[in-house]
C-alpha positions in Angstrom: 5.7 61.9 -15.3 3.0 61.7 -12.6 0.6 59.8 -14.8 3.5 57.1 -15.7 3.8 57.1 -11.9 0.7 56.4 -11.2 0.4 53.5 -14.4 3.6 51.9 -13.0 2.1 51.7 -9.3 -1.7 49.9 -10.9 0.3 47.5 -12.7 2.9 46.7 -9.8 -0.8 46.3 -7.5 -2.2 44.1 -10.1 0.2 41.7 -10.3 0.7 41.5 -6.8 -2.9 41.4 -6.6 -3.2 38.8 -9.3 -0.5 36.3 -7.5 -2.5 36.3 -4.3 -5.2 34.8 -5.9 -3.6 32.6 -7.8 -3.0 28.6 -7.7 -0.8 28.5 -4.9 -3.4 31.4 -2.7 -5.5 28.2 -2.3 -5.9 25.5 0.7 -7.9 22.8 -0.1 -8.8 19.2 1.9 -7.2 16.5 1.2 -9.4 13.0 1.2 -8.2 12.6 5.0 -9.7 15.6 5.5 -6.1 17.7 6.3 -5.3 21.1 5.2 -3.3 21.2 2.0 -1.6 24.1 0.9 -1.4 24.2 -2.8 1.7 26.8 -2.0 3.6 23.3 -1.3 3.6 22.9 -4.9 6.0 26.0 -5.5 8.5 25.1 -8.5 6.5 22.1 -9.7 4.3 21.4 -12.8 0.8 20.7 -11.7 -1.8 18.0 -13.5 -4.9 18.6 -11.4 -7.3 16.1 -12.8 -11.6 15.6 -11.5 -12.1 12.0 -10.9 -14.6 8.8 -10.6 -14.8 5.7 -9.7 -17.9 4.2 -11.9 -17.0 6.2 -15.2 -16.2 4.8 -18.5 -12.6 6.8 -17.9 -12.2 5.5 -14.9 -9.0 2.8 -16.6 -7.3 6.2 -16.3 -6.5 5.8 -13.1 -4.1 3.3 -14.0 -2.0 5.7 -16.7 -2.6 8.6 -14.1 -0.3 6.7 -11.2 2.0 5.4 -13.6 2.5 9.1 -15.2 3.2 9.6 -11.3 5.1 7.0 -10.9 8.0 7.9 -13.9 7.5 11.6 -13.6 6.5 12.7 -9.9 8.7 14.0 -7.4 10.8 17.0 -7.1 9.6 18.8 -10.5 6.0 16.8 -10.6 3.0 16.3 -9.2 -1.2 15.0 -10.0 -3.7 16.0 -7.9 -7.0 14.3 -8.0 -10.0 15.4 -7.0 -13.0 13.0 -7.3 -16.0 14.9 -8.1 -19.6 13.9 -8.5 -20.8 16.3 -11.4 -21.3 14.1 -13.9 -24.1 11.0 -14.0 -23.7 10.6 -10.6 -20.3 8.4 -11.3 -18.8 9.4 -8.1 -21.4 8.7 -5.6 -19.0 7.6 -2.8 -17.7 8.5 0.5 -14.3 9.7 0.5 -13.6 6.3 2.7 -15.1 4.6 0.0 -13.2 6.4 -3.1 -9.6 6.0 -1.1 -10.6 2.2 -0.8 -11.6 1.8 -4.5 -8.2 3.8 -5.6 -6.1 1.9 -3.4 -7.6 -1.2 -4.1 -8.2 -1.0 -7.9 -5.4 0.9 -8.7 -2.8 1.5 -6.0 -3.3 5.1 -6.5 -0.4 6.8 -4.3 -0.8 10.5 -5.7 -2.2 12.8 -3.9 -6.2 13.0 -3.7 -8.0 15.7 -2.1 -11.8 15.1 -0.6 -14.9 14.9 -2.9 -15.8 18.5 -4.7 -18.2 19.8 -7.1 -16.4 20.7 -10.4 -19.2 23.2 -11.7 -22.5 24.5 -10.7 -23.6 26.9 -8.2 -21.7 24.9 -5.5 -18.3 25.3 -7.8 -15.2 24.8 -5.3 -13.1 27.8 -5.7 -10.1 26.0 -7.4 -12.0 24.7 -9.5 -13.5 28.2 -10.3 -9.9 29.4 -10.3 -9.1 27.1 -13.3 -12.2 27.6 -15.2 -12.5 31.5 -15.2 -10.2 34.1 -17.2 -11.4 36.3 -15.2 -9.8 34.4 -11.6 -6.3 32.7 -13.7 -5.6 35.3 -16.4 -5.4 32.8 -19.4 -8.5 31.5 -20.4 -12.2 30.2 -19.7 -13.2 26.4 -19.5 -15.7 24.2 -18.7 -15.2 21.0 -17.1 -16.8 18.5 -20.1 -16.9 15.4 -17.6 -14.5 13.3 -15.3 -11.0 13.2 -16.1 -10.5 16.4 -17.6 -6.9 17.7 -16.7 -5.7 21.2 -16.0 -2.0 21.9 -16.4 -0.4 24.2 -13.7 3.0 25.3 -14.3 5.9 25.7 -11.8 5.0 29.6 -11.0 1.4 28.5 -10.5 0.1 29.4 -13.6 -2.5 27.8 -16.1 -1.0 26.3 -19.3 -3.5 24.3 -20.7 -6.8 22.2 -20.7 -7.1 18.3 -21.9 -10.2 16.8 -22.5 -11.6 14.2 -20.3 -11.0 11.6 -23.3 -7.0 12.3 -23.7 -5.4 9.6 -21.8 -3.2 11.2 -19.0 0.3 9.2 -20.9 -0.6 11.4 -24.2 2.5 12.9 -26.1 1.0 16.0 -25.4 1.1 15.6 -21.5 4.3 14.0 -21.1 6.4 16.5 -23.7 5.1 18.8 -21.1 6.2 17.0 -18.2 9.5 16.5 -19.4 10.3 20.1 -20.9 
């Protein structure tokens, strides 16, 4: 009885344990430079996307704000977060990336300031999403810009899509929608 006790009371600690460190445990900057709680997200679904601006996927952009644009609200949201990992394809200020994504593609989703994807100098989200060990579901590694990470409404991980799978895929939007 004790030892069933005891089990019940490490599993009821690790859970609690594991939703504190979850998706929604994290603040991150948004391209202003503001505080932004991800627990603001709390009952949507979650495509968190690395971006740039001088990238041979950069045209996705234009399918990622009018995925926003049908589907986000209430039950949806994309968050970008431009990211300079890759061939040096987002060399820019964070003035200069809002300007470009403004300008280029009236970008009105949310976009948090310039991060590092991978590396030594991983952000922590972003080390979140890409460890078992952190979300609980599975190990990744960001292939290049535009890869998107799929965040349920409790916070969790669902799924990876390569940086080549255009955000308006069948596979993103059956998601959306169910």
């Amino acid at each position: 009885m004790k030892k069933s006790i005891l089990l019940s009371l490490f599993l009821v600690t690790m859970i609690v344990s594991y939703g504190q460190s979850g998706f929604y445990s994290f603040t991150v900057k948004d391209i202003e430079g503001n505080d932004f709680k991800l627990s603001s997200l709390k009952g949507k679904k979650v495509l968190v996307v690395n971006t740039a601006s001088k990238c041979g996927l950069t045209p996705q952009y234009e399918q990622l704000e009018a995925l926003y644009k049908t589907y986000g609200g209430d039950n949806f949201v994309i968050i970008g977060f431009p990211a300079n990992n890759f061939a040096n394809q987002e060399p820019g200020s964070n003035e200069e990336i809002v300007e470009f994504c403004e300008k280029n593609y009236g970008v009105t989703f949310p976009m948090m300031e310039k991060v590092s994807v991978k590396g030594e100098d991983i952000c922590p989200l972003y080390k979140w999403l890409t460890q078992k060990s952190q979300n609980g579901i599975k190990d990744s590694e960001v292939a290049w810009n535009f890869q998107k990470y799929l965040i349920d409404e409790e916070g969790r991980l669902v799924d990876v899509v390569e940086p080549k799978v255009k955000p308006d895929d069948i596979r993103i939007v059956s998601w959306i929608k169910n």
